[in-house]
N, CA, C and O atoms as a Tripos MOL2 file, in Angstrom:
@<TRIPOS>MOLECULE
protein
  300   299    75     0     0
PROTEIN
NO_CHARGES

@<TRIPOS>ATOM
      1 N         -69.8520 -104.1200  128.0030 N.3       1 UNK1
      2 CA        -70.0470 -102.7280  127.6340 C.3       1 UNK1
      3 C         -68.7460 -101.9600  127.8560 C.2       1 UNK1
      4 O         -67.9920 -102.1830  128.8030 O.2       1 UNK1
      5 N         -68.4810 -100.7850  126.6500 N.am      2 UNK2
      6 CA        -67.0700 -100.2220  127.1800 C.3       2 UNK2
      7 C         -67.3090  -99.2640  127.9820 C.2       2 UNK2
      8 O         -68.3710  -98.6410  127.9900 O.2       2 UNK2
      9 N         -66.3430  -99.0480  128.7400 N.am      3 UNK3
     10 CA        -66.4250  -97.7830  130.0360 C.3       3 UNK3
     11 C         -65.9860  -96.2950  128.6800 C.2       3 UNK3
     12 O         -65.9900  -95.1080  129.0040 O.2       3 UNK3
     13 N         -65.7540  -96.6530  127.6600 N.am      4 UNK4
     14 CA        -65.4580  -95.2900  126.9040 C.3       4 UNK4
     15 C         -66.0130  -95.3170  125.8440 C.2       4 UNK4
     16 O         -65.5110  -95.5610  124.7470 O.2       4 UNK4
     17 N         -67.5570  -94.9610  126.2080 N.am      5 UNK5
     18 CA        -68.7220  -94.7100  124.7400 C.3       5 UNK5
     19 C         -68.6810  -93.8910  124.3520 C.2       5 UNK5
     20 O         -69.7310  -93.6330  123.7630 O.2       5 UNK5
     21 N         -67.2950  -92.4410  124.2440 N.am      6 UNK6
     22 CA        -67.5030  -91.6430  123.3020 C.3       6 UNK6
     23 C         -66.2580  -91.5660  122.7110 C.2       6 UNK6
     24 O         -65.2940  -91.8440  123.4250 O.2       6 UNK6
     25 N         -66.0600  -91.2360  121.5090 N.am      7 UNK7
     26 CA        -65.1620  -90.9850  120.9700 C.3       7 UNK7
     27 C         -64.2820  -89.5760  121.3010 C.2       7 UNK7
     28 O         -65.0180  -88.5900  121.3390 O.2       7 UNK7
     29 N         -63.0870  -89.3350  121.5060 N.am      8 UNK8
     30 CA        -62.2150  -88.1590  122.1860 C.3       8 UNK8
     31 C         -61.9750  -87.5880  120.8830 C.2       8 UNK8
     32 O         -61.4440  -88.1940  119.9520 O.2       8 UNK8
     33 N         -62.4240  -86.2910  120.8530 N.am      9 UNK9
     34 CA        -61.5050  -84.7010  120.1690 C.3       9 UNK9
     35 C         -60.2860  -84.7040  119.6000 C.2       9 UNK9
     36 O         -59.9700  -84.2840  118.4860 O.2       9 UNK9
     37 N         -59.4970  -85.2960  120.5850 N.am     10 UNK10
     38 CA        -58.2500  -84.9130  120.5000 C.3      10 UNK10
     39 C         -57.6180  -86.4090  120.7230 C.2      10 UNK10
     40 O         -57.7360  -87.3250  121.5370 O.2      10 UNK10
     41 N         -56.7730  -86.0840  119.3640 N.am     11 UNK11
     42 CA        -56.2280  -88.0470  119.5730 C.3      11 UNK11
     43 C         -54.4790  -87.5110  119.4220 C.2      11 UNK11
     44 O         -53.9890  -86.7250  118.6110 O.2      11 UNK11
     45 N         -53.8820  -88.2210  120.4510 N.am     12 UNK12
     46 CA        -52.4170  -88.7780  120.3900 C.3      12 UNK12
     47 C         -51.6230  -89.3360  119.0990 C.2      12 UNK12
     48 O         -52.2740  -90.1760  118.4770 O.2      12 UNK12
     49 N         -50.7350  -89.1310  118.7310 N.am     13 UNK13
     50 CA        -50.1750  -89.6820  117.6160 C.3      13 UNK13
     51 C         -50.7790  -91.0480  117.6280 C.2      13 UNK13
     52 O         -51.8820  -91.1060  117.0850 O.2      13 UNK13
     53 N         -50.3440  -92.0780  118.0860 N.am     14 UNK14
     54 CA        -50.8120  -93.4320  117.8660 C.3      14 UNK14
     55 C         -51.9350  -93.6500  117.6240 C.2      14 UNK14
     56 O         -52.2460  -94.1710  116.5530 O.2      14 UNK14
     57 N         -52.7400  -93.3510  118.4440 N.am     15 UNK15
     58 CA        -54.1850  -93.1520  118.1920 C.3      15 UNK15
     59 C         -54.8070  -92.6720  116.3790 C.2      15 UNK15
     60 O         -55.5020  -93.2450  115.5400 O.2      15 UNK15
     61 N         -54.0020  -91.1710  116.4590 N.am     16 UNK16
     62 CA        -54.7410  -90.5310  115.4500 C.3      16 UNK16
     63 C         -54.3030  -91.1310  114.2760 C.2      16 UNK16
     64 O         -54.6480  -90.5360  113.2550 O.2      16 UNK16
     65 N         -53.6490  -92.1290  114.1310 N.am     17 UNK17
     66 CA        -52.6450  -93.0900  113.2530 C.3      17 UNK17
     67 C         -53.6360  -94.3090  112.6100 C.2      17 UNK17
     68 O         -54.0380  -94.5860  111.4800 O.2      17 UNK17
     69 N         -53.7900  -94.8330  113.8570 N.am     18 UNK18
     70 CA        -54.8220  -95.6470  113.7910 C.3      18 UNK18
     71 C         -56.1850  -95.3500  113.3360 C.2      18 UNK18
     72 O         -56.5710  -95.9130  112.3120 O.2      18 UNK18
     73 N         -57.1530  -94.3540  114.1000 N.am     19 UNK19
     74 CA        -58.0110  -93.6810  113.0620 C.3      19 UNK19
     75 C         -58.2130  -93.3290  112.1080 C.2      19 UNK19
     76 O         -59.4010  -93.2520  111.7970 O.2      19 UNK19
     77 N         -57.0280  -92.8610  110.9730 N.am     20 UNK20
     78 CA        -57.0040  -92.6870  109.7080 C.3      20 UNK20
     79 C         -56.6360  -94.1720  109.5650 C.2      20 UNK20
     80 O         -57.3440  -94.3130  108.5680 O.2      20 UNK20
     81 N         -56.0690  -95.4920  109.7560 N.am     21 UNK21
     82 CA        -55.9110  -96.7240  109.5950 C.3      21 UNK21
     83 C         -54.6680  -96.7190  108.5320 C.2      21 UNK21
     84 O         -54.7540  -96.9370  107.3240 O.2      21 UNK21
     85 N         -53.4150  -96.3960  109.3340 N.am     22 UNK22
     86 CA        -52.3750  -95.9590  108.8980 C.3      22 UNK22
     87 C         -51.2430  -96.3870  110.2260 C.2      22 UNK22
     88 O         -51.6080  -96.4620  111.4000 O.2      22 UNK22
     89 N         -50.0990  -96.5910  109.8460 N.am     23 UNK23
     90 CA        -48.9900  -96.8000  110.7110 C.3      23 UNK23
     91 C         -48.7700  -95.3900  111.2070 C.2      23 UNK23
     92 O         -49.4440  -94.4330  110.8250 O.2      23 UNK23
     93 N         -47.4660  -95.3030  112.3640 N.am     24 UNK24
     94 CA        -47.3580  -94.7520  112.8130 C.3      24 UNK24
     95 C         -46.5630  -93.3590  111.5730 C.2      24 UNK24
     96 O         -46.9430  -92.2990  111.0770 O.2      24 UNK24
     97 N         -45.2950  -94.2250  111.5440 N.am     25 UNK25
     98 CA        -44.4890  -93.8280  110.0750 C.3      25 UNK25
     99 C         -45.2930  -93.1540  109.4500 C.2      25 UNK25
    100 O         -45.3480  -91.9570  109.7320 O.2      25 UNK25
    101 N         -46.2590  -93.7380  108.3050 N.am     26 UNK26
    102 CA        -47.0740  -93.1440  107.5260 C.3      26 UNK26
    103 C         -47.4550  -92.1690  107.7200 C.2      26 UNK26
    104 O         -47.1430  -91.1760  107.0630 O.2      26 UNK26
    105 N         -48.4110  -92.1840  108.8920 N.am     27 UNK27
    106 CA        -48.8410  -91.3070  109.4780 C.3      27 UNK27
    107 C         -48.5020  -89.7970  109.4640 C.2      27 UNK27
    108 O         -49.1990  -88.8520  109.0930 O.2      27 UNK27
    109 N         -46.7760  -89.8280  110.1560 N.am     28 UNK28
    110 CA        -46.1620  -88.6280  110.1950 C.3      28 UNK28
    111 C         -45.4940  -88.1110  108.7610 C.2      28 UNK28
    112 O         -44.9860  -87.0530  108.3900 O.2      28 UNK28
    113 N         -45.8070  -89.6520  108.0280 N.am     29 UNK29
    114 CA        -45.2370  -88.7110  106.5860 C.3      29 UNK29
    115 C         -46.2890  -88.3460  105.8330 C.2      29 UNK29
    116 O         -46.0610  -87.5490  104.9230 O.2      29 UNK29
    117 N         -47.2400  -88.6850  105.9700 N.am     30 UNK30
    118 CA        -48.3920  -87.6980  105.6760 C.3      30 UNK30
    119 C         -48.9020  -86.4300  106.0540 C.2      30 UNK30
    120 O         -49.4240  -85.6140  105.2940 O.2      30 UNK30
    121 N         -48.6820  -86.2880  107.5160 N.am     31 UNK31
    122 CA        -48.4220  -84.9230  108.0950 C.3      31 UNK31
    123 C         -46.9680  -83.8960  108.0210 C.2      31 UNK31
    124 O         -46.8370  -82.7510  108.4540 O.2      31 UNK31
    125 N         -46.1420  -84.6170  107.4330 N.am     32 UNK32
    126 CA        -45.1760  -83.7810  106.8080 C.3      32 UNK32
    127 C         -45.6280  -83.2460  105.4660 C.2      32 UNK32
    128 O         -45.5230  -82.0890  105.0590 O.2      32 UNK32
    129 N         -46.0340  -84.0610  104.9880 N.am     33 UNK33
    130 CA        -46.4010  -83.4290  103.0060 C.3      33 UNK33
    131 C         -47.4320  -82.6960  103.1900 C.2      33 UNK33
    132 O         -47.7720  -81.9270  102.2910 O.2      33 UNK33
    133 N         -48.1460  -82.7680  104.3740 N.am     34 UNK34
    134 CA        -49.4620  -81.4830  104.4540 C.3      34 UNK34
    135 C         -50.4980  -82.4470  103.9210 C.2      34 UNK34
    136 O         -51.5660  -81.8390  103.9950 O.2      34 UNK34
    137 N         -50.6840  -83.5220  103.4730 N.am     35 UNK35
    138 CA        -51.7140  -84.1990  103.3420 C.3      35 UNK35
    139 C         -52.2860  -84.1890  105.1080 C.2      35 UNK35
    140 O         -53.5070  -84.2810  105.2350 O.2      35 UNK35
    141 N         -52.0000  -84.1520  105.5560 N.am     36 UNK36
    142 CA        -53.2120  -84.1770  107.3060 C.3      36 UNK36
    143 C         -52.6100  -83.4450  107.6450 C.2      36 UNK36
    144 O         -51.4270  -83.3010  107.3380 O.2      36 UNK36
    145 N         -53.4340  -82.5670  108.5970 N.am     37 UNK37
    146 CA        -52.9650  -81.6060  109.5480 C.3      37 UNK37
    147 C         -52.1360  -81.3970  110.7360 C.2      37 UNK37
    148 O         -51.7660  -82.5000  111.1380 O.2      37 UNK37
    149 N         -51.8640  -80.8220  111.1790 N.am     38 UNK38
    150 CA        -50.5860  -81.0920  111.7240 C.3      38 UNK38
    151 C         -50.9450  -80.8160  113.0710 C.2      38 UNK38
    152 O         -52.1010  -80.4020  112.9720 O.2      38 UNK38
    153 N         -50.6390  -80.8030  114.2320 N.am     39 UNK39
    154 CA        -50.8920  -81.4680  115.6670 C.3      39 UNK39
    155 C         -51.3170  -80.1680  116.6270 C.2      39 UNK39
    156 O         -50.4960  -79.2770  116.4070 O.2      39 UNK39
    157 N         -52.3520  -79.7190  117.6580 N.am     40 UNK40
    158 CA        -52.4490  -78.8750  117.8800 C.3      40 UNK40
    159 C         -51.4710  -79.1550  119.4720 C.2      40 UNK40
    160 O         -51.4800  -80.2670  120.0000 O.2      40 UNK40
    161 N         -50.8750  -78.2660  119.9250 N.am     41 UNK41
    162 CA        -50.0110  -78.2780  121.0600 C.3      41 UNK41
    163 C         -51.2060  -77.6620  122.6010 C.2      41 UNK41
    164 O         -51.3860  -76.4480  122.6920 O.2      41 UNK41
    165 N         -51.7670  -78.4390  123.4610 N.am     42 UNK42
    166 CA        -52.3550  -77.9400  124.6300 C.3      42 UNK42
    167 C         -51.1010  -78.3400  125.9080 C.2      42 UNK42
    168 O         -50.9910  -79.3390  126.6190 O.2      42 UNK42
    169 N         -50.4600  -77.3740  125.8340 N.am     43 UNK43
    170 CA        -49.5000  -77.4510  127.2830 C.3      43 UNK43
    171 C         -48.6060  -77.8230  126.5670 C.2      43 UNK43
    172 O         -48.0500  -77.2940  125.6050 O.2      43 UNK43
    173 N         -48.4180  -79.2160  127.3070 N.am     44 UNK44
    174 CA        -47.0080  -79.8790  126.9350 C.3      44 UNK44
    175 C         -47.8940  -80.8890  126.2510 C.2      44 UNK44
    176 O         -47.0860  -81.6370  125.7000 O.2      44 UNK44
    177 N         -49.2080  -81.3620  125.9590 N.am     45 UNK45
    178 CA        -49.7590  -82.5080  125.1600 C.3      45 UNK45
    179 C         -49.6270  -82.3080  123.6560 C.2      45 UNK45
    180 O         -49.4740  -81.1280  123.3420 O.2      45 UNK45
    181 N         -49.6460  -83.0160  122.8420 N.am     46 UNK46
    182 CA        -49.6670  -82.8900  121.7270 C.3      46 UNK46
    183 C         -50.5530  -83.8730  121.1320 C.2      46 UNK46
    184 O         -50.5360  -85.0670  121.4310 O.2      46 UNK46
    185 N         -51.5460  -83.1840  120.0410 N.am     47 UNK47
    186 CA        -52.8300  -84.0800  120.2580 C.3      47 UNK47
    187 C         -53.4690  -83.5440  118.8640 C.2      47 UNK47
    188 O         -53.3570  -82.3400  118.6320 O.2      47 UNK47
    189 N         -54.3300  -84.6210  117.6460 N.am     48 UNK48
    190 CA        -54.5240  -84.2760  116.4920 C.3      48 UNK48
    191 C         -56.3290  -83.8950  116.8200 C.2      48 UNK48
    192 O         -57.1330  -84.5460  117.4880 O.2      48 UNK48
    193 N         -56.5320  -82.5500  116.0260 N.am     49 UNK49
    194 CA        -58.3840  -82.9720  116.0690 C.3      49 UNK49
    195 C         -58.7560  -83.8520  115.3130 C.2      49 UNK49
    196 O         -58.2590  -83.9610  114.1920 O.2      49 UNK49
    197 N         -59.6430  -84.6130  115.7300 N.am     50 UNK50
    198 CA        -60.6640  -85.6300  114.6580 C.3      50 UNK50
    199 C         -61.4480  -85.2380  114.1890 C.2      50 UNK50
    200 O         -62.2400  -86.0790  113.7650 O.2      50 UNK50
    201 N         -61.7690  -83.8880  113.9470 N.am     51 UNK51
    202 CA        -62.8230  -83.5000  112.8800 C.3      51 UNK51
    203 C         -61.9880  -82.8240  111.6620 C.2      51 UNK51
    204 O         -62.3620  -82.9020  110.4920 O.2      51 UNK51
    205 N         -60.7200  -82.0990  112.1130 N.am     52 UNK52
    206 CA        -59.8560  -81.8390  111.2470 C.3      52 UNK52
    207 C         -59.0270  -83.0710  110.3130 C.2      52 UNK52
    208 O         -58.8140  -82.9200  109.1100 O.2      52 UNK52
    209 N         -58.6020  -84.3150  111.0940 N.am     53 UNK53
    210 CA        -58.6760  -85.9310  110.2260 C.3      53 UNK53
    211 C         -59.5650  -85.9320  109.4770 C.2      53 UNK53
    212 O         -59.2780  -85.9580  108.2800 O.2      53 UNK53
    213 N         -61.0880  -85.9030  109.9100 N.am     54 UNK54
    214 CA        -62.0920  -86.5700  108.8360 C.3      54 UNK54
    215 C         -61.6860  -85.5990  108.0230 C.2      54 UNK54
    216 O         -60.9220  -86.1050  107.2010 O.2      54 UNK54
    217 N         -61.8800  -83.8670  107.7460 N.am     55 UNK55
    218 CA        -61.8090  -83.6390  106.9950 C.3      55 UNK55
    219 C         -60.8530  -83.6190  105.9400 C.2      55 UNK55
    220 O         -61.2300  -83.5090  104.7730 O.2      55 UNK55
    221 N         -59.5370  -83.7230  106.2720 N.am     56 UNK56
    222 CA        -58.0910  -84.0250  105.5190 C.3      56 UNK56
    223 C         -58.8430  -85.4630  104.9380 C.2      56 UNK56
    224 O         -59.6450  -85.4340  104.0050 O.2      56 UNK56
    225 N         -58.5690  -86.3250  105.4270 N.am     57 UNK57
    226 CA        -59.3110  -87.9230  105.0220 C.3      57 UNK57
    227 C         -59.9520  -87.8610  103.7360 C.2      57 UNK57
    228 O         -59.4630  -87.9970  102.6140 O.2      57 UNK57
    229 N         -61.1470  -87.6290  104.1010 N.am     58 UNK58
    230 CA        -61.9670  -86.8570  102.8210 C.3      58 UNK58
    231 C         -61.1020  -86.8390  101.8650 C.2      58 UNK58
    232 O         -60.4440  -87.8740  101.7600 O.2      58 UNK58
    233 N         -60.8940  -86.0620  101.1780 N.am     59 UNK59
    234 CA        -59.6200  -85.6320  100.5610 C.3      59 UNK59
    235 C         -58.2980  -86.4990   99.8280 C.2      59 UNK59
    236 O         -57.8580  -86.3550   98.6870 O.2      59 UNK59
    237 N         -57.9640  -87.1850  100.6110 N.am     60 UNK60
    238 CA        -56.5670  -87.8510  100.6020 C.3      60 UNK60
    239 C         -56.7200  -88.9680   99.1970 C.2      60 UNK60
    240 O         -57.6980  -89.7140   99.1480 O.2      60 UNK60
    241 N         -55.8790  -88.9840   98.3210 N.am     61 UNK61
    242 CA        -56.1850  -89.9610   97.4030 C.3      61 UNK61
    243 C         -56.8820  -89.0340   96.1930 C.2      61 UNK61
    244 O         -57.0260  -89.7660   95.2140 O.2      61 UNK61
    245 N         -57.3110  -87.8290   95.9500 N.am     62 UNK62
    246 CA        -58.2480  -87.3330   95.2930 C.3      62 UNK62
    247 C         -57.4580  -86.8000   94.2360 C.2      62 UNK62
    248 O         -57.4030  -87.3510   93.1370 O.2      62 UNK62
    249 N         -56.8560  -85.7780   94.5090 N.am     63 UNK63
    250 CA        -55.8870  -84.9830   93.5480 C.3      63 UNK63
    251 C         -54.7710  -86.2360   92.4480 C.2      63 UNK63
    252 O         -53.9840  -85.8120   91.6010 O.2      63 UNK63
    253 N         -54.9520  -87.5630   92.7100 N.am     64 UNK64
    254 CA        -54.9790  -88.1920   91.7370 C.3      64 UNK64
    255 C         -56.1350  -88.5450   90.7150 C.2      64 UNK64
    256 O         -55.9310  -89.0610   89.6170 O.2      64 UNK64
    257 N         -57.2300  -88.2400   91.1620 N.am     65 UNK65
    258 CA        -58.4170  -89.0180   90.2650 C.3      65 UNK65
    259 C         -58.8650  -88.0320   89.0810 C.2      65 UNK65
    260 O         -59.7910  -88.3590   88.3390 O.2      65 UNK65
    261 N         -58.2270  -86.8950   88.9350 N.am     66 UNK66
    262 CA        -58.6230  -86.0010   87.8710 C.3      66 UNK66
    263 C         -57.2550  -86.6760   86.7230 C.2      66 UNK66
    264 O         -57.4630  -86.4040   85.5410 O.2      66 UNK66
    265 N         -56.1400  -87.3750   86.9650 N.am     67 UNK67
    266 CA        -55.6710  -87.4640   85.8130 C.3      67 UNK67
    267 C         -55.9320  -88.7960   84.8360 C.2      67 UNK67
    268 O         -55.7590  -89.7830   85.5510 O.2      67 UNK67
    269 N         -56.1590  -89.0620   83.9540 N.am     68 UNK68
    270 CA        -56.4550  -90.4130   83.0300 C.3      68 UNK68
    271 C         -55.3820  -91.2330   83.0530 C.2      68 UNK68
    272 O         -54.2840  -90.8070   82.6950 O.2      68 UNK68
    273 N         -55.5950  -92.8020   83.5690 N.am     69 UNK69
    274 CA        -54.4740  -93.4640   83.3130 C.3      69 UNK69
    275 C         -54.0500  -93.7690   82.1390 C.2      69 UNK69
    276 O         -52.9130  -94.2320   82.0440 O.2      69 UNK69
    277 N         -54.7930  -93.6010   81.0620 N.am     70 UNK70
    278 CA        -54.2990  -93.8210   79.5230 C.3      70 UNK70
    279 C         -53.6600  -92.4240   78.6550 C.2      70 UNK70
    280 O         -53.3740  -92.4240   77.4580 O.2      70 UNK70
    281 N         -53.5180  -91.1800   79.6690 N.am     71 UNK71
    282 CA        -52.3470  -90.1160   79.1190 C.3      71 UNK71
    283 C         -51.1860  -90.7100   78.8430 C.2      71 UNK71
    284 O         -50.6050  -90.7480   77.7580 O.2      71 UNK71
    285 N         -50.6820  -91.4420   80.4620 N.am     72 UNK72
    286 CA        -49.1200  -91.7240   79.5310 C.3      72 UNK72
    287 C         -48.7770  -92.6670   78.8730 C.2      72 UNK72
    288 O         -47.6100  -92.9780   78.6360 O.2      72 UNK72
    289 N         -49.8670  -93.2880   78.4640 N.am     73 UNK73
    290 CA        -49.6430  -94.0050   77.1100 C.3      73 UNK73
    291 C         -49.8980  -93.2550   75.6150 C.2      73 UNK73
    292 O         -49.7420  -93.7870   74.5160 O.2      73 UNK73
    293 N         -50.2350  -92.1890   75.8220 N.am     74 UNK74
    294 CA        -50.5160  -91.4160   74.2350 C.3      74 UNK74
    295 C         -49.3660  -90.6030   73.8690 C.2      74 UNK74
    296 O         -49.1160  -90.1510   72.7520 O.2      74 UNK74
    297 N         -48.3200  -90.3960   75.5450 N.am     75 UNK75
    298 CA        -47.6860  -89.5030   75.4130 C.3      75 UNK75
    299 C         -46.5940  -89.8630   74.3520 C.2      75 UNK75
    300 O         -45.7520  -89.0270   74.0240 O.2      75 UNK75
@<TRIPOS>BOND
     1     1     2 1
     2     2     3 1
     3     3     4 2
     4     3     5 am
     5     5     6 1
     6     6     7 1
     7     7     8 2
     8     7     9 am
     9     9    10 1
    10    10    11 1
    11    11    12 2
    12    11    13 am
    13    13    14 1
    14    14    15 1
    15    15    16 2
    16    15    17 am
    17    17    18 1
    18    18    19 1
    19    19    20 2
    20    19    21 am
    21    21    22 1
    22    22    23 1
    23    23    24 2
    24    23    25 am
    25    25    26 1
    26    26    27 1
    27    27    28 2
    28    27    29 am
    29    29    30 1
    30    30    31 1
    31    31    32 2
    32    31    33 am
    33    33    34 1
    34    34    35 1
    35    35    36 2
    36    35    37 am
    37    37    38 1
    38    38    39 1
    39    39    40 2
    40    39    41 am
    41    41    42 1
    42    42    43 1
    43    43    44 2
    44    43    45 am
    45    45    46 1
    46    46    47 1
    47    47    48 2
    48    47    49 am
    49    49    50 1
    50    50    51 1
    51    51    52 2
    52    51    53 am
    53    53    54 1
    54    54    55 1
    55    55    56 2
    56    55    57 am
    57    57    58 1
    58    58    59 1
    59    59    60 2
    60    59    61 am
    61    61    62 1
    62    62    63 1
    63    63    64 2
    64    63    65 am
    65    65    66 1
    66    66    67 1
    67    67    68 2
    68    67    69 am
    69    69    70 1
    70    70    71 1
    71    71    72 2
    72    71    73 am
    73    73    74 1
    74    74    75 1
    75    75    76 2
    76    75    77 am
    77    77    78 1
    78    78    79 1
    79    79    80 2
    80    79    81 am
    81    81    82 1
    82    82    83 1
    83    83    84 2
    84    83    85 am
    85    85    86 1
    86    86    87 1
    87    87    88 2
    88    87    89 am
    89    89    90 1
    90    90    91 1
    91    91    92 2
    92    91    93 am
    93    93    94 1
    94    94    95 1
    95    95    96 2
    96    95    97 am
    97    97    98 1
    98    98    99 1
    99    99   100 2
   100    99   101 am
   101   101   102 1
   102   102   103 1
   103   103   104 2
   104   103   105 am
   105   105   106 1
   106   106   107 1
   107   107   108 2
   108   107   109 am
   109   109   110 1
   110   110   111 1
   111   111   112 2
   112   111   113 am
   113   113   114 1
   114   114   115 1
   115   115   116 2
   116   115   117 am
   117   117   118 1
   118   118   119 1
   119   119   120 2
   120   119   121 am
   121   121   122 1
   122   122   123 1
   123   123   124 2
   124   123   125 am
   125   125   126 1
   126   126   127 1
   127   127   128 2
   128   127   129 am
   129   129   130 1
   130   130   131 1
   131   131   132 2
   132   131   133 am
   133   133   134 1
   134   134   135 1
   135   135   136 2
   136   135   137 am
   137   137   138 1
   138   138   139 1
   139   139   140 2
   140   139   141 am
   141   141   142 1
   142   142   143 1
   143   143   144 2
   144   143   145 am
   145   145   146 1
   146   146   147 1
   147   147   148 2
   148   147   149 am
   149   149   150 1
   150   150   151 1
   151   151   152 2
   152   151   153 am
   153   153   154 1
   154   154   155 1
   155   155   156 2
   156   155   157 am
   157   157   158 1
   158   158   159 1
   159   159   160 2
   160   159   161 am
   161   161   162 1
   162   162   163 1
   163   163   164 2
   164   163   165 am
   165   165   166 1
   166   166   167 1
   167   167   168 2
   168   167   169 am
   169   169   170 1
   170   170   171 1
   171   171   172 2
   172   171   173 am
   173   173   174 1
   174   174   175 1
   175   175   176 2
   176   175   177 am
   177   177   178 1
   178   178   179 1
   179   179   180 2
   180   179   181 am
   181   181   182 1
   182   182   183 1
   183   183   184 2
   184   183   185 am
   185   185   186 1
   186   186   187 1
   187   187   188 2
   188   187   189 am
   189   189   190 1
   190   190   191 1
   191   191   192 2
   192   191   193 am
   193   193   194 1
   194   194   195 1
   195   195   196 2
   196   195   197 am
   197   197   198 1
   198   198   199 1
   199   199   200 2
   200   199   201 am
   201   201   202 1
   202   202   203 1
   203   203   204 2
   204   203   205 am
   205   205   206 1
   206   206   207 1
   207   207   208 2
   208   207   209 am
   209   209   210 1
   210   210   211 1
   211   211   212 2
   212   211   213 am
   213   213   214 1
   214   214   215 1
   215   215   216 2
   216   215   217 am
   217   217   218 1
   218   218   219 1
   219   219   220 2
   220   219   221 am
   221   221   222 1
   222   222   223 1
   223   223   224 2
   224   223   225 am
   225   225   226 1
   226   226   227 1
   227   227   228 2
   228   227   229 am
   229   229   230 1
   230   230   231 1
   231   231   232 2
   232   231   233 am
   233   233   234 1
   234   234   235 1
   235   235   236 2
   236   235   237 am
   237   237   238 1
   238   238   239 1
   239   239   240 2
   240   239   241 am
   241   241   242 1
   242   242   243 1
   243   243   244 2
   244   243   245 am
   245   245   246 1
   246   246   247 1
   247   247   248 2
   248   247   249 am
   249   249   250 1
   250   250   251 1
   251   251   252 2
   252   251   253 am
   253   253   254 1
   254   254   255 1
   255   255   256 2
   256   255   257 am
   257   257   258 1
   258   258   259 1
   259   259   260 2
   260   259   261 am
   261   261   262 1
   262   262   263 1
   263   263   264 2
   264   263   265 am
   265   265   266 1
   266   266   267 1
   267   267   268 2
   268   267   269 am
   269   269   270 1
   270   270   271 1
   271   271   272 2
   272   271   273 am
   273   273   274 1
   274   274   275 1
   275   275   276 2
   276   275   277 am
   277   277   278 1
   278   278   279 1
   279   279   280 2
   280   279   281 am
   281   281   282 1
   282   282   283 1
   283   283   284 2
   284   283   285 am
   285   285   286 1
   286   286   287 1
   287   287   288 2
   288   287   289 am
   289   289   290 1
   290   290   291 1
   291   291   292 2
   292   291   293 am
   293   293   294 1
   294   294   295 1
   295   295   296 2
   296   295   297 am
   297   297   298 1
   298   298   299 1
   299   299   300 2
@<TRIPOS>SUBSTRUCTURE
     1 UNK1         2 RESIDUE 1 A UNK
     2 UNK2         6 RESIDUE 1 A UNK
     3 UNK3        10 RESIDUE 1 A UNK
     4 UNK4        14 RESIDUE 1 A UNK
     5 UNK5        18 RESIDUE 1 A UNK
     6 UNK6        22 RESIDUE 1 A UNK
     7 UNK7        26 RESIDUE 1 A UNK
     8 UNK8        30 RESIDUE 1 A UNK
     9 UNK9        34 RESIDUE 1 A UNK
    10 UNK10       38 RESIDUE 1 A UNK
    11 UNK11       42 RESIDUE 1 A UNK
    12 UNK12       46 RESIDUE 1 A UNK
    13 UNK13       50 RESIDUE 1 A UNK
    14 UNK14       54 RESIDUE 1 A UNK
    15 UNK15       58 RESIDUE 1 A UNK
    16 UNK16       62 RESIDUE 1 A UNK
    17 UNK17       66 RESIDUE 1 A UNK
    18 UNK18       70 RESIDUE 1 A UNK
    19 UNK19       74 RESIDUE 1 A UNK
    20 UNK20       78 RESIDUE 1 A UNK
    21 UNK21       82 RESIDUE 1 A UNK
    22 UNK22       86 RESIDUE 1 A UNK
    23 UNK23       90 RESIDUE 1 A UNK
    24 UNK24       94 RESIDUE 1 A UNK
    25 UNK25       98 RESIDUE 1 A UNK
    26 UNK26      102 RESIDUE 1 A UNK
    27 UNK27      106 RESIDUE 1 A UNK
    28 UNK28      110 RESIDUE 1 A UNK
    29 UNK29      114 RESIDUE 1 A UNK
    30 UNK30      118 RESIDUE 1 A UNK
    31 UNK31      122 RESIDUE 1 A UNK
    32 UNK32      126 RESIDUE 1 A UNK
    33 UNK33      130 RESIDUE 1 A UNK
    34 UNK34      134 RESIDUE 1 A UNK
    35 UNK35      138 RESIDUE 1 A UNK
    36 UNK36      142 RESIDUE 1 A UNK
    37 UNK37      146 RESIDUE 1 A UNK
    38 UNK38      150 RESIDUE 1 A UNK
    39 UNK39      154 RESIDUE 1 A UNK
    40 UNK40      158 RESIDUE 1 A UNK
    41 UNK41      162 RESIDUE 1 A UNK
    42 UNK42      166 RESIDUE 1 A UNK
    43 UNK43      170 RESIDUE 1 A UNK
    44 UNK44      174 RESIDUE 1 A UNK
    45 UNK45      178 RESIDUE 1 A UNK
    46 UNK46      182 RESIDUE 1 A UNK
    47 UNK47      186 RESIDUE 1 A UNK
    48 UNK48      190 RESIDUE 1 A UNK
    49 UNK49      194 RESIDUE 1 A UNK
    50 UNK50      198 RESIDUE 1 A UNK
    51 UNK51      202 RESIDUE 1 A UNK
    52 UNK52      206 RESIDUE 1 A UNK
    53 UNK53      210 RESIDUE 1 A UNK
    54 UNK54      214 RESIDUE 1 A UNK
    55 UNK55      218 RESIDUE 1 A UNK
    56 UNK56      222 RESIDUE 1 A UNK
    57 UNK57      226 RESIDUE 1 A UNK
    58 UNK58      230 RESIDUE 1 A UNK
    59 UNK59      234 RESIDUE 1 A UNK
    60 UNK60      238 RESIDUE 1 A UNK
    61 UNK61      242 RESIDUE 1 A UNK
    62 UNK62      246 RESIDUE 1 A UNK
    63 UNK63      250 RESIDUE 1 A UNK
    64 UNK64      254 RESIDUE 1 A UNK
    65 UNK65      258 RESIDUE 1 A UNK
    66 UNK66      262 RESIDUE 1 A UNK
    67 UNK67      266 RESIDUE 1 A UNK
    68 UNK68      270 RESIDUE 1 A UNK
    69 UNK69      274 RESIDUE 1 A UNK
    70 UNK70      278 RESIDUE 1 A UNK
    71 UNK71      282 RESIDUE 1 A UNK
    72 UNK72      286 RESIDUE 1 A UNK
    73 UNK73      290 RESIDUE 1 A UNK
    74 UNK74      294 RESIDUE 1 A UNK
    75 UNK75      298 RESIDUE 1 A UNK
């Protein structure tokens, strides 16, 4: 049994990396382009919400699916 049956709020870069199931890299270049949100600061911690992930997540990949892959072939 794990000693940590709940899932934490607030995830660490590595962590919150892994939760979206993404490298570290990636990760932050996704939070540069504003595709995920960007890190809330408590003190000196720096720490992503996971309800703000799911909801970016959601999302991610989408704003491609409105265009037809057979446009730029007509073009």
């Amino acid at each position: 049994m794990s000693t940590n049956a709940w899932t934490p709020r607030g995830l660490r870069a590595p962590e919150a990396a892994l939760y979206i199931g993404v490298g570290k890299s990636k990760f932050f270049e996704l939070v540069a382009a504003g595709k995920l949100p960007k890190a809330k600061k408590i003190d000196g911690c720096v720490v992503w919400d996971r309800l703000a992930l799911d909801a970016a997540f959601d999302t991610l990949g989408e704003e491609s699916s409105s265009e037809n892959p057979w446009d730029s072939l007509c073009a």
